[in-house]
N, C-alpha and C positions, 0 to 999 in steps of 0.2 A: 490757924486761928481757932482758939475754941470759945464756939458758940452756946455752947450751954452754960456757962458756968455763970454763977450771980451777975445779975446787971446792975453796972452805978449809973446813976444820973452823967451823962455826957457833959465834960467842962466846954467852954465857950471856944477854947483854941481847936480841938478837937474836932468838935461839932460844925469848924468854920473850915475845915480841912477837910471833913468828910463831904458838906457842900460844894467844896472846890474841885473835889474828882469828880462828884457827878455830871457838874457841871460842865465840866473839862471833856468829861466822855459824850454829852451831848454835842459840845462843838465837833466833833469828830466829824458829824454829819456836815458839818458845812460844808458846801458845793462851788467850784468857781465863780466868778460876780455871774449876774444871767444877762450879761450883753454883748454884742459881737454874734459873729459865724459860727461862734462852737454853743454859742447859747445853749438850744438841744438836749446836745450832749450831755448835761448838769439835768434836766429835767426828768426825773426816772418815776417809773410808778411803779406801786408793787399791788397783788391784790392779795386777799386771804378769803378761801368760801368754804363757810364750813354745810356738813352734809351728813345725814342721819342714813344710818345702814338699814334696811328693816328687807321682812321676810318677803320676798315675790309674793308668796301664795295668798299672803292675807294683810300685810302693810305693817305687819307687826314689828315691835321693837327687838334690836337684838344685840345683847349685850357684849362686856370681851372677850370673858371666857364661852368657849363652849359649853352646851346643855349636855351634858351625863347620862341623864337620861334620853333623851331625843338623840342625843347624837348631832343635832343641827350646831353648826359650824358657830363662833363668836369672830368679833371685830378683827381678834391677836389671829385666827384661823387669816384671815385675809389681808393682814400686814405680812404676816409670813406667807402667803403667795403673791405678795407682790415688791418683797424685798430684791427679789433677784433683778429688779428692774431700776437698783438705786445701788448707790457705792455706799453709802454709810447707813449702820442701825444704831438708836437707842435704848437702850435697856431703862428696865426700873429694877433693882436688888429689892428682894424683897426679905423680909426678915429670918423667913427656914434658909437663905442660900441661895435660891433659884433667885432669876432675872426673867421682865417678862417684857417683850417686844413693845417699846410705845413709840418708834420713831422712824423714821425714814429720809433719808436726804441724799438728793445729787445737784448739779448745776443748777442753777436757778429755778427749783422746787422742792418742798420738804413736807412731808407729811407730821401731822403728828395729831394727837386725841386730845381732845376736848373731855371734860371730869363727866358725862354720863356717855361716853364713847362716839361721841361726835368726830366723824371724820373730816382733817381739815387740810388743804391745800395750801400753800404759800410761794407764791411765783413772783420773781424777781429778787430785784428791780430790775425792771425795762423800760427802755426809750420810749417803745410804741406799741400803742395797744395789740398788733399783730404778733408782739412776742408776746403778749400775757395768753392771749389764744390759740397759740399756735403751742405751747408747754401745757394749757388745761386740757384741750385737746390729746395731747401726748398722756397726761396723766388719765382722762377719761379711759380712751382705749385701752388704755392696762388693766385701769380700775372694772372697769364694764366686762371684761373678757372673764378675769373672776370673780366676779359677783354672779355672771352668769353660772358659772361653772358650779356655783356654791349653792344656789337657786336662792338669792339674793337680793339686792337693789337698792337704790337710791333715794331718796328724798329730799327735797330740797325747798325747805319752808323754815321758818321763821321759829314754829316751834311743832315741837313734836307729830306728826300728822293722827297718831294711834295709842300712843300710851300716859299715862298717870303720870307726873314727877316721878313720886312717892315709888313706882313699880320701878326706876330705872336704877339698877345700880352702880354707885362710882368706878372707873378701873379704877386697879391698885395702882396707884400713886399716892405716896404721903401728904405731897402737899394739900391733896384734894381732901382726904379725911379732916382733915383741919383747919381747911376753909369752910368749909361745910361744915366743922362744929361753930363755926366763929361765926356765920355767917345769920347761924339762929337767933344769936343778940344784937345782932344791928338792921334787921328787916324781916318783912314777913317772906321772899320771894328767893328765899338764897337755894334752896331746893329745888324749886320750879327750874331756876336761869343758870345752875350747873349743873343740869341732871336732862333738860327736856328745850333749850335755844339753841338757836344758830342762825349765823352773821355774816355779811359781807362785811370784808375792813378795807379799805383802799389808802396804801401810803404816798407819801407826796414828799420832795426834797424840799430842803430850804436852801440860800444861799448867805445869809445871817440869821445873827441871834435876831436879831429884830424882824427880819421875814419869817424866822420860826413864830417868834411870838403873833405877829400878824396874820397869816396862817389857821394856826390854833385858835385864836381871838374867833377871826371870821366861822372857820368852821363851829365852835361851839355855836355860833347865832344861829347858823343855820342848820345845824341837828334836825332840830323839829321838822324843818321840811324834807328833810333826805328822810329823817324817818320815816315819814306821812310816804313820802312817794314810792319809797322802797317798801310799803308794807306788806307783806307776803305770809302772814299767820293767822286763816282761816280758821282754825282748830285751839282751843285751846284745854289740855286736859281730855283730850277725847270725845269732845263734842264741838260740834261748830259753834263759832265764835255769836253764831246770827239765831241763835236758837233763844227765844224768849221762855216766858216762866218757870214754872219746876226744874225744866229741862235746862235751864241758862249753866252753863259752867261758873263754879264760885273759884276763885282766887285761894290761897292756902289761910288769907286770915279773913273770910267767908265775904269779901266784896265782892260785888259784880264786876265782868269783863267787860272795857269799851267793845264796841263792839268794831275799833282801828286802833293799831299800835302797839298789839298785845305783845310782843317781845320789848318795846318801849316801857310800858306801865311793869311789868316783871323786871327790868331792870332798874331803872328807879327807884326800886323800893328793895334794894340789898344791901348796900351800906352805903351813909349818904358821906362817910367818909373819901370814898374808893371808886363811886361811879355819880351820873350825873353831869354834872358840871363842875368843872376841880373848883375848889374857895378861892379866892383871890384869882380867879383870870382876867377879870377887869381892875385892879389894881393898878395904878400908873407903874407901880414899881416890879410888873413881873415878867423877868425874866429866866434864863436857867438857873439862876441859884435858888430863887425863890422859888422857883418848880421846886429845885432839889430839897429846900431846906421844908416844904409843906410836907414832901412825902415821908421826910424823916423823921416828923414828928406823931408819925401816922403808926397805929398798931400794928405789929411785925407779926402779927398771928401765931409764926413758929418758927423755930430756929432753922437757916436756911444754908450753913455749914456742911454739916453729914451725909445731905440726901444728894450732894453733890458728888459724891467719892460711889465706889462700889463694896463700901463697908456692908451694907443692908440695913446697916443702924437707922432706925426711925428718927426722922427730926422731932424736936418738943414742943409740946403748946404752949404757947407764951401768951394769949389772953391778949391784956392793952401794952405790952410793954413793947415800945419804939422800935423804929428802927435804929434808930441812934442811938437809945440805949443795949440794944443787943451786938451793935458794935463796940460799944464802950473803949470806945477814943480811939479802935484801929482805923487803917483808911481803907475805904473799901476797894478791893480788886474787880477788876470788868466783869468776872462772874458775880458776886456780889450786887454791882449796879444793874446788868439785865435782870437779875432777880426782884431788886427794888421796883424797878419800872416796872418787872411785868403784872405785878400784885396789885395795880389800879386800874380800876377797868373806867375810866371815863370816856365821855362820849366820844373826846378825843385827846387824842395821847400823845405824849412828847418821848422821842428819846434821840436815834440820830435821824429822824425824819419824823415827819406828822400823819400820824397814823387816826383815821376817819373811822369810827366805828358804829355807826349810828343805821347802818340798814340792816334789816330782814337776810340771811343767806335765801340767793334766787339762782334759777336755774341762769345757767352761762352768759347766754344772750342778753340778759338783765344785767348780769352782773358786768358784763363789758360796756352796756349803755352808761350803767354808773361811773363804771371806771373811767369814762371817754368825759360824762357829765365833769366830776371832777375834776378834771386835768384841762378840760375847757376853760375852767372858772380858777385856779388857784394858781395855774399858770400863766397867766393875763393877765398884766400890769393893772390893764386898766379896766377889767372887772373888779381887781381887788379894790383899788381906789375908790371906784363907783359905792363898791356895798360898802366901803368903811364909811364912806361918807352918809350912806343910807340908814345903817344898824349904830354908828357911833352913839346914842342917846342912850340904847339897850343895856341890859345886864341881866347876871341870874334868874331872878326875879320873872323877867322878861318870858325868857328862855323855856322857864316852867311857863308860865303862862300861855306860851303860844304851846306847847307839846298838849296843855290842855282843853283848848280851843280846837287844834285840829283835828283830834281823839271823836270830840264832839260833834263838828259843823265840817270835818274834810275840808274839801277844796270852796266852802264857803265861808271856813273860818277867817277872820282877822287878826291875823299877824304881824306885830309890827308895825302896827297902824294901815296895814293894806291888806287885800284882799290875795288869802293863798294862793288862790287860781292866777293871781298877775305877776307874783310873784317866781313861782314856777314854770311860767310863759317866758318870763324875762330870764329867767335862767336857764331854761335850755335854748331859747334867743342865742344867749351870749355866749355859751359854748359853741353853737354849732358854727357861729357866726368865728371862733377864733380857732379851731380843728381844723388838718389841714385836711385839705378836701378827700384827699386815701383814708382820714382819721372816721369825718364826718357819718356814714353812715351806720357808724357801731352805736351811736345816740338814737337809733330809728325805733328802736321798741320802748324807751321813755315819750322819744318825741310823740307818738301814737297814742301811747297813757294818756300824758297829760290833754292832747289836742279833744280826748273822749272823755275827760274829768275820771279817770280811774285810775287804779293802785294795782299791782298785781294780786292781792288779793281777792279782787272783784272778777278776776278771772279763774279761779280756783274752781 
């Protein structure tokens, strides 16, 4: 299929064919009914934490390539000591001929980089939170043994602990250079949130299109508070986030930082096509096609063809032209559709499972509270029922509104019409209350949070 060549306007049959695969490929995800003895079994979680590499000696940032001068080691120095610990690498061609190391993957975890060399883990999907910890763990002590060796280390915040956007620069991956030029005209913060963030994601199965869509529905409501409770970005721009006058860190189009959610407010404001809250999720009429047929009408940034082969050919910028139209009437293949799907970064994201994106990256123990938090609540009949009944009045609108309220007033905001702090009571209530009791105690370090009206940010 060639992707570069003139795009026409996609005809109706076409464009109703290209909705039908994606579609088709999100049902893939569909999981057994969830009732009976194997129930379980259908209920899998996955997590993804991403994690900033920086100097031991001084918390400094540190890029892919190595320093030339310094001699100190980059990102690619430490995929390449810790490939021998993974059956599969990824390359990126790059346009002289050479490939440069961006990937890593074996059983049920895979590495790969984030666009300002953000290291990121991806474990599952698994039954039970004991497998999510029991593989980070595994990946930790690999990862720690050379970082040690490299004089190295970790970080694990929300956004950058040490360095400037503006200082960090992208690996070499294409697509990144041209998100990054695209992302200038649709936000102020496209810089900041691919060069200096990082997430926890937690995915969840569905058992139908309609508990996909319900799912998705619910978690988009509740964004705002996973955000809020997951906030872990003390720093923003190299200054704490709590520093008043002269000294306050400005935002790249010269606004002030909240002084809660700073990896929130940075995302929000990159393209209000691609993150946020997708357009139409409260729609009566959305389900996978309408997922599919919203993202197709969505700018395709760059031709996503070439950079798929080990030609080295650089893909092109294509500006606002579609996705549908850079298809132009072919139907897209499974590479094709993960490509689609993964170019939207909304708070939460559909493809063959409902992928949660809305917290802060936290060190482990957070991050498995979360993971426990969710799968308490999205795998419970009768929580879901409970909050549809509670949030049904809500919408977009809403959604923004509470992200702004909690930014401001924390656990005294109103949200929703009720007060954050009850809200958050009642939801980790209802998790721990539906965990099975081997599950329950990996919620202990939110339940603590909340029981003290804090964020982990408040412990930084």
């Amino acid at each position: 299929m060639d992707y570069n060549k003139t795009v026409q306007e996609p005809d109706e049959k076409a464009l109703a064919e290209q909705i039908r695969a994606i579609s088709d490929y999100m049902k893939t995800g569909i999981g057994e009914t969830p009732h009976g003895p194997n129930r379980k079994s259908d209920e899998h979680i996955g997590l993804e934490l991403e994690h900033f590499i920086v100097r031991r000696s001084d918390g400094s940032p540190v890029p892919y390539e190595e320093d030339l001068e310094s001699k100190m080691p980059g990102v690619r120095t430490v995929l390449e000591r810790l490939a021998p610990f993974y059956d599969n690498r990824s390359y990126e061609s790059q346009p002289d001929g050479t490939r440069c190391l961006i990937g890593l993957s074996r059983s049920r975890s895979n590495i790969t980089l984030e666009p300002g060399a953000q290291l990121e883990v991806s474990i599952g999907p698994m039954s039970d939170l004991a497998g999510l910890e029991t593989q980070y763990r595994r990946f930790r002590s690999e990862l720690d043994q050379v970082l040690q060796d490299l004089d190295l280390a970790v970080a694990e915040m929300g956004y950058h602990p040490s360095a400037r956007a503006g200082d960090i620069p992208l690996i070499p991956k294409g697509r990144y250079r041209f998100m990054d030029r695209h992302f200038e005209t649709t936000g102020r913060h496209g810089i900041c949130m691919m060069r200096a963030t990082a997430s926890t994601q937690v995915s969840i199965d569905f058992h139908s299109e309609e508990d996909a869509i319900r799912k998705f529905r619910i978690a988009g409501l509740l964004s705002p508070l996973l955000a809020f409770v997951t906030d872990n970005s003390p720093v923003f721009e190299n200054a704490p986030i709590a520093s008043k006058g002269n000294t306050r860190p400005k935002t790249t189009s010269g606004l002030p930082v909240p002084d809660r959610m700073v990896r929130t407010v940075i995302w929000d404001d990159v393209d209000a096509d691609r993150s946020k809250t997708m357009p139409g999720t409260f729609d009566d009429c959305l389900g996978f096609e309408s997922y599919a047929q919203t993202l197709l009408q969505m700018p395709a940034i760059f031709s996503f063809g070439p950079e798929t082969d080990d030609s080295g050919k650089d893909p092109s910028y294509l500006g606002n032209t579609t996705f549908a139209e850079v298809l132009d009437g072919k139907i897209p293949d499974r590479a094709d559709i993960e490509h689609i799907l993964s170019l939207f970064f909304f708070d939460v994201r559909l493809k063959t499972y409902v992928e949660i994106r809305a917290a802060d990256a936290l060190p482990i123990e957070y991050a498995l509270a979360y993971a426990a938090l969710i799968k308490g609540i999205f795998y419970n009949d009768e929580a879901l029922l409970s909050l549809e009944h509670c949030l049904g009045e809500f919408d977009i609108e809403d959604i923004d509104d509470a992200k702004e309220m909690l930014r401001f007033d924390g656990y005294d905001a109103i949200v929703y019409k009720r007060p954050a702090e009850q809200w958050l009571d009642e939801l980790i209530y209802t998790a721990a209350d539906f965990l099975e009791a081997d599950e329950r105690p990996y919620l202990e370090p939110l339940v603590r949070l909340i029981a003290e009206r804090k964020t982990p940010v408040d412990l930084a």
